[in-house]
N, C-alpha and C positions, 0 to 999 in steps of 0.2 A: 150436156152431152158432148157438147165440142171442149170444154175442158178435159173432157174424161180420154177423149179420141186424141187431141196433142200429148196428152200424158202416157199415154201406151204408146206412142210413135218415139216422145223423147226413151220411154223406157226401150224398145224394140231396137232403137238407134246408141244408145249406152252398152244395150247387151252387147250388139256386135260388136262394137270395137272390143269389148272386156273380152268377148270370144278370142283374138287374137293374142291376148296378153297369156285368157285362162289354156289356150292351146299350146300356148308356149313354155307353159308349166309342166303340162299331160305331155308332150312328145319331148321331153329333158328327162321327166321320169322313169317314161316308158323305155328309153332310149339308157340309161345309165343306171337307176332309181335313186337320182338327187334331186332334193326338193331347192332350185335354185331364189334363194331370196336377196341374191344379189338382181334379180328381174327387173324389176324398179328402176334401178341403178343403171340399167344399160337402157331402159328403156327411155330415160329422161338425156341418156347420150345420145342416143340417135338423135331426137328431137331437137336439141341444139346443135350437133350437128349440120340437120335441114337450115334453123334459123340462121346462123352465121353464113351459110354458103347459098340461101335462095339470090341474096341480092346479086350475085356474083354468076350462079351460071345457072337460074333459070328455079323454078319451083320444082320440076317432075327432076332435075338431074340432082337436084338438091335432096332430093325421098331415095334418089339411086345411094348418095351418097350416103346419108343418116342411114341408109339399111346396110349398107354394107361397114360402115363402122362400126352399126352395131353387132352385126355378124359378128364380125372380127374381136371384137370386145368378147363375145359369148363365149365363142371359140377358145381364145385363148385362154377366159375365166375356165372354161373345161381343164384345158392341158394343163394348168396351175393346180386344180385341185382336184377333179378326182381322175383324170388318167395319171397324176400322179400318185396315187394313193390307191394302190390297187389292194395293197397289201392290208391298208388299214379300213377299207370298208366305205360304204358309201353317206354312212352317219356323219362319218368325218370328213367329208365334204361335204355336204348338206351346211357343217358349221362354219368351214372357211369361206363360204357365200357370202357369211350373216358377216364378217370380218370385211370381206373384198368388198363389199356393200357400203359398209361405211366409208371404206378409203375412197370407192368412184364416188361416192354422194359429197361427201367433203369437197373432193375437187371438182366439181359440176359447180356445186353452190358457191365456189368462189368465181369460176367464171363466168356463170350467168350474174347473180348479184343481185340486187333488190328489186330488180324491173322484169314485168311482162316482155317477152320475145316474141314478134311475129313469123312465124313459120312460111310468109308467103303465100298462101294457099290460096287458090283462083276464086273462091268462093265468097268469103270474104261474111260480110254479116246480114247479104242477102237472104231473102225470105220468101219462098212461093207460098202459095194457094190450093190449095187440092179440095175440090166443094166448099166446106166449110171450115175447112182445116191448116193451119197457119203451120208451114215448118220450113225451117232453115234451111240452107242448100247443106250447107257443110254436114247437118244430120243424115239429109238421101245421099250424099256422096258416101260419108263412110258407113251407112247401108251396104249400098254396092260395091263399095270397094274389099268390105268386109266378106262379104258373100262369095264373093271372086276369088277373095284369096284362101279362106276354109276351104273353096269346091277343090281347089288347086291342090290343096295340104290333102285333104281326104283320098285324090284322086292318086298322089302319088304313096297315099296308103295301100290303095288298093291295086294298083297297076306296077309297080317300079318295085326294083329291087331292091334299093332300100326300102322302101314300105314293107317288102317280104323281110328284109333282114331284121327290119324294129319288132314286126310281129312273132318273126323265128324266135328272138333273144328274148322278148318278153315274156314268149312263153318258158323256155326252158335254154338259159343263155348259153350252160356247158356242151349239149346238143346242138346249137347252133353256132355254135364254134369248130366242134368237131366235124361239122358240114362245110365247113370252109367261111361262113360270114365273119368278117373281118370288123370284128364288134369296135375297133378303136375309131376307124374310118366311117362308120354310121355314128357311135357315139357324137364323134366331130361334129359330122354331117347338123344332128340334129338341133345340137344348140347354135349351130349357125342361122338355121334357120327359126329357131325361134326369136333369136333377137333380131334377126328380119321382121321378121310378124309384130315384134314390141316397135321399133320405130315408125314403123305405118300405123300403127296404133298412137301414137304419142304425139302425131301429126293434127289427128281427128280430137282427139283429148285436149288439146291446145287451139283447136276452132272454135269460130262463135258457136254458141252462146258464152263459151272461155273467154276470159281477157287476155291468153296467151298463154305461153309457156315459162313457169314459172319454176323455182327450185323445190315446189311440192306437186310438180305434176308426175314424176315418180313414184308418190306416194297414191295415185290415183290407182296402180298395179294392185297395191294391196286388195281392192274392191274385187279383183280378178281371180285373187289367193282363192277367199271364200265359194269364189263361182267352181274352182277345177277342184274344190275338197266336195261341191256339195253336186260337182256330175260324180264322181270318179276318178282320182288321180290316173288312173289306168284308160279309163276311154274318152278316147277325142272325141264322140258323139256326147258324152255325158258332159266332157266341157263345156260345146255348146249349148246343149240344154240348162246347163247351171248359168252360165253368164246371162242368156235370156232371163232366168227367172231373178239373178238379182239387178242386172238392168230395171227390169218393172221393176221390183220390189222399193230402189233406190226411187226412180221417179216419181212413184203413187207417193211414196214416204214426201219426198220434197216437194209435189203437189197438193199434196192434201192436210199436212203438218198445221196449216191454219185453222183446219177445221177440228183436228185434236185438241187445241188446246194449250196450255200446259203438258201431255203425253207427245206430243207434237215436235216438241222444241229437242234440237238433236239429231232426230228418230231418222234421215236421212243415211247421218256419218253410221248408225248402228245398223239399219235396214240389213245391208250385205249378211251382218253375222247372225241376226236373228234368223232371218231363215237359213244359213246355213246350221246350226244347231237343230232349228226346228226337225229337219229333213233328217238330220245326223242320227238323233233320237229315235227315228222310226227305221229308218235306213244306214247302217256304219257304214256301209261300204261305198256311200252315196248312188244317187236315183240311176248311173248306170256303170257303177263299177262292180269289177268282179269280187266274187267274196272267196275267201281264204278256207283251204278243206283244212282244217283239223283233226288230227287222229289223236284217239284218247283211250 
């Protein structure tokens, strides 16, 4: 029973962070409808970022910096492809991601290099107690840290006027242009702030139980892909809920793999995408996205 209670805590504590990465997908999309798979790529920027400048000015100004680099990174990945491409559609910037992706990832992996990076982080490979349950601090830290920053992203969904202006444009973008929302300056807005959310995310991704931050901790975003296809590229509640369930789904896989077997071996790296297909099958539009009226 206390394997089974660490194992839904590791999972409950993966969803969250993947919540931040998978939100950073939903509020790019909602915001533009480019599916940004350069994510990864700015996400593993921040992150080294943090590591090269914690020893210099401190851990917490060191996460100000990695977010706002990565901001900055997202940003400008916007004004590069699809505010420029207005003309050619949002597909075609969806592809120069997958382009801009490789050029940041090539140059990351040369400057990080073949070693784990320690990010600094106050926590360290500490481990409390909770009755009979053994978890890491760095897991309850980016719990709440997680927690805090969804309430924040949701609240300025629902309270701020960019929140009205993403929800105006998502519904019907030409009407909400013609109402004055200044669809270039939210656009912006949004992927700045998603790759804020990726570098606080790539902080937690690179703590213990991690050996650091490595030139495939990028690749860790991909887990996140699957979680915002299998809420709803369109709902930021559906993100969350998807990252949740492939959080567990990754964890029980990587806990319990021993006792599969053979069916076992693997079934971790594939978890994410089985159930997101699973869910796909029953649900196209995923567990809370909106579906598409067709006239026929």
């Amino acid at each position: 029973m206390t394997r089974l209670a660490e194992t839904l805590l590791d999972g409950i504590a993966l969803g969250s962070v993947y919540a931040l990465v998978a939100l950073g997908f939903t509020v790019v999309f909602k915001a533009s409808g480019v599916m940004n798979f350069a994510h990864g790529s700015v996400l593993l920027l921040g992150g080294w970022v943090v590591a090269a400048t914690h020893g210099a000015v401190g851990f917490p100004f060191a996460v100000l910096l990695g977010a706002a680099a990565a901001a900055a990174a997202s940003g400008l990945l916007h004004l590069l492809t699809a505010r420029g491409l207005r003309g050619a559609g949002a597909h075609v910037a969806t592809i120069l991601t997958i382009g801009a992706d490789l050029v940041l990832l090539t140059a990351l992996a040369r400057a990080i290099g073949a070693d784990y990076l320690a990010t600094g982080d106050p926590w360290g490979p500490a481990v409390v107690r909770i009755g009979g349950v053994h978890a890491a601090e760095a897991r309850l830290a980016g719990i709440a840290v997680s927690v805090a920053l969804i309430g924040a992203v949701f609240a300025a969904f629902r309270w701020t006027r960019w929140g009205l202006a993403m929800r105006a444009a998502s519904a019907d973008e030409e009407a909400a242009a013609l109402m004055g929302v200044r669809l270039g300056r939210m656009r912006l807005t949004a992927w700045c702030a998603a790759g804020a959310l990726a570098a606080v995310a790539a902080v937690f991704l690179a703590a213990f139980p991690a050996p650091g931050l490595d030139r495939s901790t990028g690749q860790l975003a991909l887990a996140a892909f699957p979680a915002a296809i299998l809420g709803g590229l369109d709902s930021a509640a559906g993100a969350l809920a998807g990252s949740l369930a492939i959080g567990l789904a990754g964890a029980l896989a990587a806990g319990y793999q021993d006792a599969l077997g053979a069916f076992g071996e693997g079934l971790p790296g594939i978890a994410p995408y089985l159930v997101m297909v699973a869910v796909l099958l029953v649900r196209p539009s995923g567990l809370l996205g909106s579906k598409e009226a067709v006239r026929v």
